[in-house]
C-alpha positions in Angstrom: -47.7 -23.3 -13.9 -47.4 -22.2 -17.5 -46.0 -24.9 -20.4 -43.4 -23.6 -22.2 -45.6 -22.7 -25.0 -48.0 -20.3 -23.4 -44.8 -18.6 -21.8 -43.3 -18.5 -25.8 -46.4 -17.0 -26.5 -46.5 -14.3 -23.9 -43.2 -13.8 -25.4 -43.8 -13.1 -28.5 -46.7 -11.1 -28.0 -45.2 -8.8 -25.1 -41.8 -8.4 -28.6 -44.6 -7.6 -30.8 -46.4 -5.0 -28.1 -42.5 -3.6 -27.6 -42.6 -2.8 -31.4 -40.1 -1.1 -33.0 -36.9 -2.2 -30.7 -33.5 -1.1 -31.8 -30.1 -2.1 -31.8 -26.8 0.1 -31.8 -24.6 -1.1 -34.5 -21.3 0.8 -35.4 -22.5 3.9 -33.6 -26.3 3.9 -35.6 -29.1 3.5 -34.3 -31.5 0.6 -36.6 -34.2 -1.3 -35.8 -34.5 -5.0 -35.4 -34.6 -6.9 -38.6 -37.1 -10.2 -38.5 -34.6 -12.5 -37.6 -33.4 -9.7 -34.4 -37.1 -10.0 -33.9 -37.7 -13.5 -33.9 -34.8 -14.3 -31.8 -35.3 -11.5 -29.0 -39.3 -13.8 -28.9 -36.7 -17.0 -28.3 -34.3 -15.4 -25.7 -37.3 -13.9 -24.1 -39.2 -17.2 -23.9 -36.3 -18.8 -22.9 -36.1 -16.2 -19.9 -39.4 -17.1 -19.0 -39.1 -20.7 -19.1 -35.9 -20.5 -16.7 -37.5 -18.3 -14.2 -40.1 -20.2 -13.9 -38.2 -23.6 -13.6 -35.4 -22.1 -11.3 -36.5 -18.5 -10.3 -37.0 -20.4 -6.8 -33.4 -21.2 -6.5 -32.1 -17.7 -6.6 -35.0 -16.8 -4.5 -34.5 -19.1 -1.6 -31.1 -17.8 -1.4 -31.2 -14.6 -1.0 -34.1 -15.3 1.8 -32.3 -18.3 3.7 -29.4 -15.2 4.8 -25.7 -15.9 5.5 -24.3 -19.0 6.4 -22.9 -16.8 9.5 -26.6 -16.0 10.5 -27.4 -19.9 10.3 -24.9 -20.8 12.3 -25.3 -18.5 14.6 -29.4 -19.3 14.1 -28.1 -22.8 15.0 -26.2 -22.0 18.0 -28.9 -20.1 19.8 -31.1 -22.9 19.5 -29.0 -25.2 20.5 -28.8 -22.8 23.9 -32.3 -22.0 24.3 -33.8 -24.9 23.1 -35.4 -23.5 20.4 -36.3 -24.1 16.3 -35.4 -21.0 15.1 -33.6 -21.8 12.4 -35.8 -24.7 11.5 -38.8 -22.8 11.3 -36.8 -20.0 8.9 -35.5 -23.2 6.9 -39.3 -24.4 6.6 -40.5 -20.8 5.8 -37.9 -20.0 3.1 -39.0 -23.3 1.2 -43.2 -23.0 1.7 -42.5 -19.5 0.8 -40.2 -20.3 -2.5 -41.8 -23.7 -3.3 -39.8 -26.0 -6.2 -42.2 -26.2 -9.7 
């Protein structure tokens, strides 16, 4: 797992690669200025640091399903005598571990 630093730095290097960036003000076209620049490397770094820290949330979310399909996971195991929906449970988080 990356420190917050070494993501800032990818940051700023992959806004320095992107070089020149633009911004639409009043209908014109101009390019960043050094402070659109330096704070495009902070929202950027930022981005990084959050999904990294709680990418795994949103992740786990979309791959657990529907509450419908749990219960309904849930049911069928309780008639068959299976762990469906425990194993998917266990999957989704080994799959989409916490940092």
């Amino acid at each position: 797992m990356a420190t917050k630093e070494e993501l800032q730095a990818l940051a700023d290097q992959e806004i320095e690669d992107a070089k020149p960036l633009y911004k639409q003000v009043n209908n014109e076209r101009l390019e960043f200025n050094d402070d659109d620049y330096a704070q495009a490397k902070i929202d950027l770094g930022n981005s990084k640091w959050n999904e990294q820290q709680f990418g795994y949330i949103q992740a786990r979310q979309e791959a657990y399903g529907s509450i419908a399909e749990q219960l309904d996971m849930q049911y069928w195991d309780n008639v068959n005598s299976t762990t469906i929906w425990k194993d998917h449970i266990a999957k989704v988080k080994s799959d989409n571990p916490k940092p």
